[in-house]
N, C-alpha and C positions, 0 to 999 in steps of 0.2 A: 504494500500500500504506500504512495508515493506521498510525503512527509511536505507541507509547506508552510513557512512562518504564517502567510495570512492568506486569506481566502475573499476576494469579492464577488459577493453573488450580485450581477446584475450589471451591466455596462450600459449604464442611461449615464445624463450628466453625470449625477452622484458619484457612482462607481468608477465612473473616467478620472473624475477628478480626486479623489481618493487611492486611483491608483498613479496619477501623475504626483501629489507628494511622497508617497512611497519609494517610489521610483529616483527621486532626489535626493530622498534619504538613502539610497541602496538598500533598499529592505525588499526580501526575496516576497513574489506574492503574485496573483492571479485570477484574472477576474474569468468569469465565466459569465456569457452571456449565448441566453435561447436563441436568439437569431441570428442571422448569417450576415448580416451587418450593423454595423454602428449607427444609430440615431434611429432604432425600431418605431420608438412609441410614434415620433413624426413623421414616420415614413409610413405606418398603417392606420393609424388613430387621428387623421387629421384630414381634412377634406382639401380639394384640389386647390383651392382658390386661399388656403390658410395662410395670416401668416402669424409675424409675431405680435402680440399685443403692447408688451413692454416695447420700446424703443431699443436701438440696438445697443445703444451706449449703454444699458443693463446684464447685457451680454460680458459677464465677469467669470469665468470659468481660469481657475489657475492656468498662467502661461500664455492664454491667447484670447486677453483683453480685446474685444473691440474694437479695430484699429481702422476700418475703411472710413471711406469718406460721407457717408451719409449717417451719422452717430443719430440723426431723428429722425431717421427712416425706420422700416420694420423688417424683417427679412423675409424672405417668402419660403414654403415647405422645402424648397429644392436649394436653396441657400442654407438653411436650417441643417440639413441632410448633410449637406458639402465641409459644412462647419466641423463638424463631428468626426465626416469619415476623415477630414485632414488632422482632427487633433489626434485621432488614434495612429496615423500616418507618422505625423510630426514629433511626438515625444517616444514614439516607440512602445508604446504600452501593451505590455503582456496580456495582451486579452482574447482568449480561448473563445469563439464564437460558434454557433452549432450546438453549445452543452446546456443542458438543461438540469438545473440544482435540484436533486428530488430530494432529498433530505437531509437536514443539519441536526444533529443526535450531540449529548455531550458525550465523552468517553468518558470509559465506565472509570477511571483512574483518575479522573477530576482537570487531568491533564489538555486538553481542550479538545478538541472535535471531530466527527466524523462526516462528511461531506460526501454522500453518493449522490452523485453525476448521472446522464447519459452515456458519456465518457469514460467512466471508472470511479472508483472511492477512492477519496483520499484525507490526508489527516491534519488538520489546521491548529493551531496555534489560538490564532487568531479569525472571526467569523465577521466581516462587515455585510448585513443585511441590505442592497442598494436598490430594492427593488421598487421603492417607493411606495404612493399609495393607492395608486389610481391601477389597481390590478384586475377585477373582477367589473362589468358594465354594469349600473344598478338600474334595476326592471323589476317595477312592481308584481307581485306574483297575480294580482288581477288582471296581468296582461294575456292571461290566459282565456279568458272571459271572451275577448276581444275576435268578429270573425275570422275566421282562418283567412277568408282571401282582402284581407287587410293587412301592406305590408306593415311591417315593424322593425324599425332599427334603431339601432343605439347610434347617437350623436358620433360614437367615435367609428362607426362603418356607414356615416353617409359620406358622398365623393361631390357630388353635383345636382341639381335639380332635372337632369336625364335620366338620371337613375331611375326616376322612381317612375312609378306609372302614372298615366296622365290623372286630373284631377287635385280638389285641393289638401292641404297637409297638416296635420295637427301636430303641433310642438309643444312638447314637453316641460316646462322647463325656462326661466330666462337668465341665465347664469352667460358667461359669457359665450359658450359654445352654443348654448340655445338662443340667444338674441343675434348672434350672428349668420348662424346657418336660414333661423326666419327672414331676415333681412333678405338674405341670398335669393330664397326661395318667393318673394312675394317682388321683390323687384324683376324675376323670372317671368312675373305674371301669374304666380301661383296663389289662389285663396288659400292663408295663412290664415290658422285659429292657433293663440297660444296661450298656452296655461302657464300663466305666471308664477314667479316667487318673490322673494325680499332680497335676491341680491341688488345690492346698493347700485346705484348710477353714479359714473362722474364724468364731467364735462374732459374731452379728450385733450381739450388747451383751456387755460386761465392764467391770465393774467401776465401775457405775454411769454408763456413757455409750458412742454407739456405739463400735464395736472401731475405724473409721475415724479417728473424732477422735486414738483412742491413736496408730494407725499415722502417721497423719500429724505430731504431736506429735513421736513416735519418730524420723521420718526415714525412714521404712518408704516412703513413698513418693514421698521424693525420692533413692531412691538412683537414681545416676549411671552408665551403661550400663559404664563404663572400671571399676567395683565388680563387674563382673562375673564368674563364673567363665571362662566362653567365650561366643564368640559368639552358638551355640546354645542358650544361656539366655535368649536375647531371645523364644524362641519359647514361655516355659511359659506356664499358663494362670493366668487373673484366679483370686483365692481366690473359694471357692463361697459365694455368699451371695444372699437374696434381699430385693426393697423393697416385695414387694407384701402386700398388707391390713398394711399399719402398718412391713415388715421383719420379718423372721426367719430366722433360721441356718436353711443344709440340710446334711444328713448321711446319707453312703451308708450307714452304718450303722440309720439311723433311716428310710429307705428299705426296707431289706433287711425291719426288723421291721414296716413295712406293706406287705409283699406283692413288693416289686420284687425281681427276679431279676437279680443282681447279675452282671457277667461279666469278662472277664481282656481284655485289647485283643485289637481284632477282628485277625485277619491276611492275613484272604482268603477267599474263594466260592468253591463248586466242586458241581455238580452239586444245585444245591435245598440245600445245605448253607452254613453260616458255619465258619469255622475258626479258631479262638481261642486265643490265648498262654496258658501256663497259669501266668499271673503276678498271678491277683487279690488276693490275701492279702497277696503281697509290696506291692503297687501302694496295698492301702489301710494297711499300714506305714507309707509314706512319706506316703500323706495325712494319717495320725493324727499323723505325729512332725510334721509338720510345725505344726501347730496347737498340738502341744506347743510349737515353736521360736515362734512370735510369742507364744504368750500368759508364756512367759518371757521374752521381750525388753521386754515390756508389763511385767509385774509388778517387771522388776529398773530399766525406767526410773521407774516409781512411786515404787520406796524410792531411787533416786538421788536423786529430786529431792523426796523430801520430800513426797511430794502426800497429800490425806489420800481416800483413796478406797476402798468397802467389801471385805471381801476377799470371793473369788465363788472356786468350786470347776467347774468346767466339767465339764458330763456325760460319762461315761468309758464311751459305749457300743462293744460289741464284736460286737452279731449278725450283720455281714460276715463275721467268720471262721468261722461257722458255714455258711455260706453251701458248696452243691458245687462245686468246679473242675470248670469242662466245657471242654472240649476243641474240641465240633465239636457243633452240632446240625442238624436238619433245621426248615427255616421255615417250612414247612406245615403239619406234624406240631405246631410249637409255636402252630399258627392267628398267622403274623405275617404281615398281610399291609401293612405301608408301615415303612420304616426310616427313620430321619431321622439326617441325616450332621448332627453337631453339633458336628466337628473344625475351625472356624473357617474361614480366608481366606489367600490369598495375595495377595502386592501385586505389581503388576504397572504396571512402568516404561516399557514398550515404546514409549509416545508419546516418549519424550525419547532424539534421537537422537546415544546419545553413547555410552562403555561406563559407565556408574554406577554398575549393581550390583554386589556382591559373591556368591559361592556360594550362600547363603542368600535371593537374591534382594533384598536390604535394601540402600538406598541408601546408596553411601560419601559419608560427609560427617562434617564434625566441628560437633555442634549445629546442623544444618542449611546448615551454608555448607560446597560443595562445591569440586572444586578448580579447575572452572569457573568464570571470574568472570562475576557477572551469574546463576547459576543457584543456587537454595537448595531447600530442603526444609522444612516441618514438619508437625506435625501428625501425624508417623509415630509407630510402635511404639519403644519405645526411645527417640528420636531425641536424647533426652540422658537421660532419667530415667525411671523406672516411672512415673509421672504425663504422659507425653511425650502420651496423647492423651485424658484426660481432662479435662473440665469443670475439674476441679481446677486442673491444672498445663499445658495448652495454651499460655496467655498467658503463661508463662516463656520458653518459646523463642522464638516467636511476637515479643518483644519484644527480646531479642535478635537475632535475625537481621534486623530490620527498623531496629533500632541498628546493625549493620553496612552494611545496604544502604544507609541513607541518609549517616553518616556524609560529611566533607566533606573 
C-alpha cells in the first residue's frame, strides 16, 4: 500500500491551491480528482453563456493573481476553464485525475488514514477534504408528483434555452443561478414563471465603482461564520447579480415589468398542479430591505472614511407588488412544459468515515481543522467567512490550514 505524507481529495480551486503551497513547501502529497480534467464543476455545472459574477480582479488563487487587462471585466466559462487547466500546467501540480476517492477510514493505529481510490489504496498522513459543498443537486422529493412528460432539470445541467422543448418555463428558485438562467430564458422569448426567495439584491455598480469592491472594502465579505445569527444562515443565497455582456444588476421587480410571472415559494405537486406559499410580496420585502441594508452600510462607510465618491440614488422599482398571489396552478393549462430546480446543492461527506457532520449536513470543524488529527477541510461554504469558497477569499483558509498541517 503506497504511503503519502498528504492526500487531496478533490482538484476544484480549493484543492489546487492547497496543493500549490504544499508544493513550495516540498511537502510530498496528491491530489486526486474524479474527472479527467481540471476546472470540472465549470466545465459541467454551468451553462453556455456563464460567466463570472465577481469581477476578475477577485480572481486570487495562490500564484496566478489576476493579471490581464480587463480586472472589471468577468471571465467567461471557456476563460474560467483555460485559467485552471494552465494553473495545473504552470506550477506543476501532482494531481492524479481519473481517481475517484471512495473512502477515507482512520487506521486502526491512530496513525492517520486509509484512502481507497478507483486507482488503489493508499495511506495518508494527512487527509485534506477539497470537495466542497455544492456536491449533490437539491430537488425536492415532491418533484416526483410532477408529470413524467415535464422536463426537469437542475440549474446546474441547463446549457441554453434550445435545450429544452418548446413552450414556457418554471424556475425555481432566484439565487443567482436562478435569476440569471430566467433572465436568459425570457429574453429568449420564453414565458418565464419564477418562484422566488430572499436572496438579497444589489445594484451591480454604486457609487462610481463595482458594489463588490464597496462590499469587500466594507468587510461584507469577510464576515466570519461565529458573526453569524444561526447556523442556518450558512444556507442563504449569493446576492443576485449578473457578469454577463459587461455586468449588470437583476431585479425581480424589473423582471415582473418585462413579462415574468413572479411566484411565492413553491411547496409541493399534486395532480398536474404546483402548490405555492402565498408569501410573495412579503418574500420581495425582504429582498428590497435588504438592498436597502448594504447600500446603507456602503454609503455610511463612505462618509466614515472620508472617501470622495458621487452620490447615486438606486432605482426604487415596485411592479412585484403588483404582481397576483396565486396559490396553486395547473402546468398544462399554463403550457409549462420543463421546470428547472435552481434551489442549489447539498454537500455530501459520506466518503469520510467518521461522524463529521453536523444537522445541517456541514462539516464540524473550526476553519477547516477538525477534531480528527491529520483530517481538515476547505474550500467549503462558510468554512470561516462568506468569501470561504470564492476566487476571492479560498486562499485564506487554504493557507491557514496548510500553516497548521505542516507546522513543526
Amino acid at each position: 500500500m503506497e504511503k503519502i505524507e498528504t492526500i487531496i481529495v478533490g482538484g476544484g480551486q480549493a484543492g489546487l491551491a492547497t496543493s500549490y503551497h504544499l508544493k513550495q513547501l516540498q511537502r510530498e502529497h496528491i491530489v486526486f480528482e474524479q474527472a479527467e480534467k481540471p476546472g470540472h464543476a465549470w466545465r459541467v455545472d454551468r451553462w453556455d453563456s456563464f460567466t463570472l459574477v465577481l469581477p476578475n480582479w477577485t480572481i486570487q488563487i495562490p500564484g496566478a493573481h489576476y493579471d490581464g487587462n480587463d480586472p472589471d471585466g468577468f471571465l467567461t466559462k471557456a476563460e474560467i476553464i483555460a485559467y485552471f487547466e494552465q494553473y495545473v500546467e504552470q506550477f506543476d501540480l501532482p494531481v492524479r485525475f481519473n481517481t475517484t476517492v471512495l473512502e477515507v477510514a482512520p487506521l486502526a493505529d491512530g496513525s492517520g488514514y486509509q484512502v481507497k481510490t478507483s486507482g488503489g489504496t493508499y495511506q495518508a498522513t494527512n487527509v485534506v477534504i477539497a470537495t466542497g459543498s455544492f456536491q449533490k443537486p437539491k430537488i425536492p422529493a415532491f418533484s416526483a408528483n410532477i408529470p413524467a412528460d415535464i422536463l426537469q432539470l437542475h440549474s446546474g445541467h441547463y446549457r441554453n434555452p434550445n435545450q429544452l422543448p418548446e413552450g414556457a418555463v418554471l424556475v425555481v428558485g432566484s439565487g443567482q443561478s436562478g435569476m440569471q438562467i430566467a433572465e436568459e430564458l425570457y429574453q429568449s422569448g420564453r414565458p418565464v414563471y419564477l418562484c422566488i426567495g430572499a436572496a438579497p439584491r444589489i445594484p451591480r455598480r454604486y457609487r462610481g465603482r463595482d458594489t463588490i469592491g464597496w462590499l469587500v472594502d466594507t468587510g461584507f465579505f469577510g464576515q466570519t461564520v461565529d458573526t453569524l445569527p444561526s447556523p442556518k444562515a450558512r444556507l442563504g443565497g449569493n446576492p443576485q447579480l449578473s457578469g454577463k455582456d459587461g455586468g449588470h444588476s437583476l431585479s425581480l421587480h424589473q423582471f415582473a415589468r418585462d413579462g415574468v410571472t413572479l411566484l411565492g415559494h413553491l411547496a409541493g405537486a399534486q395532480d398536474g398542479k404546483v402548490l405555492l406559499k402565498p408569501d410573495l410580496k412579503e418574500t420581495l420585502a425582504k429582498v428590497d430591505q435588504a438592498e436597502k441594508n448594504i447600500i446603507g452600510m456602503i454609503d455610511r462607510y463612505i462618509e466614515a472614511n472620508g472617501i470622495s465618491a458621487p452620490q447615486e440614488t438606486v432605482p426604487d422599482l415596485q411592479d412585484g407588488y403588483a404582481a397576483e398571489v396565486i396559490t396553486e396552478f395547473d402546468l398544462k393549462a399554463a403550457n409549462i412544459n420543463t421546470i428547472i430546480w435552481a434551489i442549489g446543492y447539498t454537500a455530501d461527506y459520506s466518503l469520510v468515515k467518521l461522524p463529521i457532520t453536523d444537522e445541517d449536513g456541514f462539516a464540524i470543524q473550526q476553519r477547516g481543522i477538525t477534531q480528527y488529527p491529520g483530517l481538515y477541510f476547505v474550500g467549503m461554504n462558510w468554512l470561516y467567512s462568506r468569501q470561504s469558497t470564492a476566487l476571492l477569499g479560498v486562499n485564506e483558509d487554504v493557507e491557514y490550514v496548510v500553516a497548521y498541517m505542516t507546522k513543526e
